[in-house]
C-alpha positions as CSV (number, residue, x, y, z in Angstrom):
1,X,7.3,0.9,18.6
2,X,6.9,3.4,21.7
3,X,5.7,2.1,24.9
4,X,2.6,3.6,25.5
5,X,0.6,5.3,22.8
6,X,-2.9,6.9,22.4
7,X,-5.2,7.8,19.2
8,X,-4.7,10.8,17.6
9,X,-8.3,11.2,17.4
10,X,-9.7,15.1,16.5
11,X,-12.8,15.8,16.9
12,X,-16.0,13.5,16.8
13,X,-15.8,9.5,16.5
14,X,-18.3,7.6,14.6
15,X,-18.2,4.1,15.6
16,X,-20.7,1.7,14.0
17,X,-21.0,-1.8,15.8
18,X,-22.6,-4.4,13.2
19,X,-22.6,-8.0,13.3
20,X,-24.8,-11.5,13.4
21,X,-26.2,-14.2,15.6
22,X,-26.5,-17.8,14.8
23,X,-29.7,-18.9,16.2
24,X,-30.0,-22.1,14.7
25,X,-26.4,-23.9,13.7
26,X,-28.2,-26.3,11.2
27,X,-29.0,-23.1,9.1
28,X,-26.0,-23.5,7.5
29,X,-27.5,-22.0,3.9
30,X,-28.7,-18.9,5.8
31,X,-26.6,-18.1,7.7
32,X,-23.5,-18.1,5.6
33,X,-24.8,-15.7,3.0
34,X,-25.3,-13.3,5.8
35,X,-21.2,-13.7,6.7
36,X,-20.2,-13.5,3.4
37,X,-22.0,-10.3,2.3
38,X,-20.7,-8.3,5.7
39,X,-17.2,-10.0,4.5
40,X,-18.3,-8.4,0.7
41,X,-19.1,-5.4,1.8
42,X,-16.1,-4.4,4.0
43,X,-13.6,-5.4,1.1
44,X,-15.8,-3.3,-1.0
45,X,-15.1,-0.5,1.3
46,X,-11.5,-1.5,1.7
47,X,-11.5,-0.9,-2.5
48,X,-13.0,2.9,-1.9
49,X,-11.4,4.9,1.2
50,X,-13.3,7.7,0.2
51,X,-16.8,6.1,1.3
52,X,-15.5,7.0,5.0
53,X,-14.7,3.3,6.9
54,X,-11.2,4.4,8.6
55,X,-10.2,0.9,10.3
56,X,-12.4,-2.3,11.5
57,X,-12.2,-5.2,13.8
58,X,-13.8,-8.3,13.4
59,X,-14.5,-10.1,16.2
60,X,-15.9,-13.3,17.8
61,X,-18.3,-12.5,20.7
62,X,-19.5,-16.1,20.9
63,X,-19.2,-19.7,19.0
64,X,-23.1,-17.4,17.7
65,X,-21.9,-13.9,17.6
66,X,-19.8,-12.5,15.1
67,X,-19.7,-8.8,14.8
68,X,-17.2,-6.0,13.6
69,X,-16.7,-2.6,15.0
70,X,-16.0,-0.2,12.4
71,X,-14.7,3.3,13.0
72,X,-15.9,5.9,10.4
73,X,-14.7,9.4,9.1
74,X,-18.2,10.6,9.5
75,X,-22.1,10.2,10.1
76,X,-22.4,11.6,7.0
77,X,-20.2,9.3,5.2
78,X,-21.8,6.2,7.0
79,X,-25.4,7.0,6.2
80,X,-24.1,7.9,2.6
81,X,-22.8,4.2,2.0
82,X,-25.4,3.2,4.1
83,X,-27.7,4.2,1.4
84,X,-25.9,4.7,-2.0
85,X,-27.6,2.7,-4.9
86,X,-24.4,1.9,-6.2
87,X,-23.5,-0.1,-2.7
88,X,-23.5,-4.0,-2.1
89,X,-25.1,-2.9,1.5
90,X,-28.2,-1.2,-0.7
91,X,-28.9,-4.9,-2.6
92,X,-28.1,-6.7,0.4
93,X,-30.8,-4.6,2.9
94,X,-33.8,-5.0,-0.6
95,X,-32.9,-8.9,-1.0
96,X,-33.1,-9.0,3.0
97,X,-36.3,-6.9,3.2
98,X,-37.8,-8.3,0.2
99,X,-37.8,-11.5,2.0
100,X,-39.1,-10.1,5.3
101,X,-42.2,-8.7,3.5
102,X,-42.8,-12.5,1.7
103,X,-42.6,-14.1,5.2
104,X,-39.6,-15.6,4.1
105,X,-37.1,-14.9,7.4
106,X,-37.5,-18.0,9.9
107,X,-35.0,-16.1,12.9
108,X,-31.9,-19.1,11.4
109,X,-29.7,-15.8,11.9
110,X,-30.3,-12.5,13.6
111,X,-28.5,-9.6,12.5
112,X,-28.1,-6.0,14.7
113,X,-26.3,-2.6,14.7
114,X,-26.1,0.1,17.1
115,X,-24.1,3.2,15.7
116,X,-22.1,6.1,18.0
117,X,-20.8,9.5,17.5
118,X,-19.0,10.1,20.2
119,X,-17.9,13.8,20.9
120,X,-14.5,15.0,21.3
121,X,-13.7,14.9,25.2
122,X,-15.9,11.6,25.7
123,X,-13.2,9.1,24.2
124,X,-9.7,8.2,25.0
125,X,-7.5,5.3,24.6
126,X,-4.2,3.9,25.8
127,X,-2.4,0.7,24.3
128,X,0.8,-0.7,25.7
129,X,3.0,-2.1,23.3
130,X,0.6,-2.4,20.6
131,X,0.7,-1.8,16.8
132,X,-1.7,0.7,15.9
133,X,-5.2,-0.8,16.5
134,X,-9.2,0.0,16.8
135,X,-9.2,3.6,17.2
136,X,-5.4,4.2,17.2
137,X,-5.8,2.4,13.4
138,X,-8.9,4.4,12.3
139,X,-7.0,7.7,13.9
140,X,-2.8,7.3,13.8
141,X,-1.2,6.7,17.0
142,X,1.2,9.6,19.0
143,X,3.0,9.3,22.4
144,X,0.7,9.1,24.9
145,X,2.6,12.0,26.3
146,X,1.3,14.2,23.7
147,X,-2.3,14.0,25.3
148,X,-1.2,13.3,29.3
149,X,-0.3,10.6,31.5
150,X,-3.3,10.3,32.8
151,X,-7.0,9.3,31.6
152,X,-8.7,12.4,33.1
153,X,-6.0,14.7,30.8
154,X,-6.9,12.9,27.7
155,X,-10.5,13.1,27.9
156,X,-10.0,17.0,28.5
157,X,-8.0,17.0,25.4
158,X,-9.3,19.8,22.3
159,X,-8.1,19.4,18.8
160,X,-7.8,22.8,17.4
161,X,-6.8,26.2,18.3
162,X,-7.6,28.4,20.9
163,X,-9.9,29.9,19.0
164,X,-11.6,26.8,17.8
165,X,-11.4,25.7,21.0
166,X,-13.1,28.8,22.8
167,X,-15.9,28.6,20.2
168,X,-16.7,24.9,21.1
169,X,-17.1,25.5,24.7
170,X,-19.3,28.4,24.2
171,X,-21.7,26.2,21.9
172,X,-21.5,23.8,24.5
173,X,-22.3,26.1,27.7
């Protein structure tokens, strides 16, 4: 393992943060369901690489707040599985609003999302000693010294060409 790595991120990062809150422990039968079908849904996409989830971390924000950050290959491929038919996330999101519409939700558990694309020069990463991990894991890891020592070289790093890379800054300027 090298010292000090960074992501081999090119281009745009989609990042989808998605999780739960227990409001009420005693909820037990509510709020489990909720765990289990994010658990469902992320060895479904584990099963299907192509449906665009690159790596995820599951996390503990609280002894309430469980959430995962996902890293994805795309918008596109996010708001595909996000709304494909064929997807446990399509039953899940009728059962839940289904039960919204009948009055049924009572606040036992609170589920959120926030989703990021995050352009190329607004991201970097470092990791000391680490396996790959988060972005390094959705991305590969290098050397950090293929992208600089420093944070302010990474984040001016450009995937592609000259060419490519000329064409992006004159979309951007």
């Amino acid at each position: 393992m090298v010292s000090r790595t960074t992501a081999d991120a090119k281009g745009d990062v989609v990042v989808l943060l998605i999780g739960m809150r227990i409001n009420r422990f005693w909820a037990v039968h509510l709020w489990v369901p909720v765990m289990l079908a994010m658990l469902r849904m992320l060895r479904e996409l584990a099963k299907d690489p192509e449906r665009g989830l690159r790596e995820k971390v599951l996390l503990t924000a609280s002894p309430r707040t469980y959430y995962v950050v996902q890293y994805w290959e795309s918008k596109e491929k996010l708001y595909a599985y996000a709304t494909a038919p064929d997807a446990f996330h399509h039953e899940v999101w009728a059962r839940l609003n289904r039960k919204e519409r009948a009055g049924r939700l009572r606040g036992e558990v609170g589920i959120w999302h926030e989703a990021y694309v995050v352009p190329e020069g607004s991201y970097e990463a470092i990791y000391a000693d680490m396996p790959a991990f988060g972005l390094a894991g959705a991305h590969g890891q290098i050397p950090l010294a293929e992208r600089g020592r420093y944070a302010k070289d990474r984040f001016a790093y450009r995937s592609g060409g000259p060419a490519e890379r000329d064409a992006k800054d004159a979309q951007a300027g």
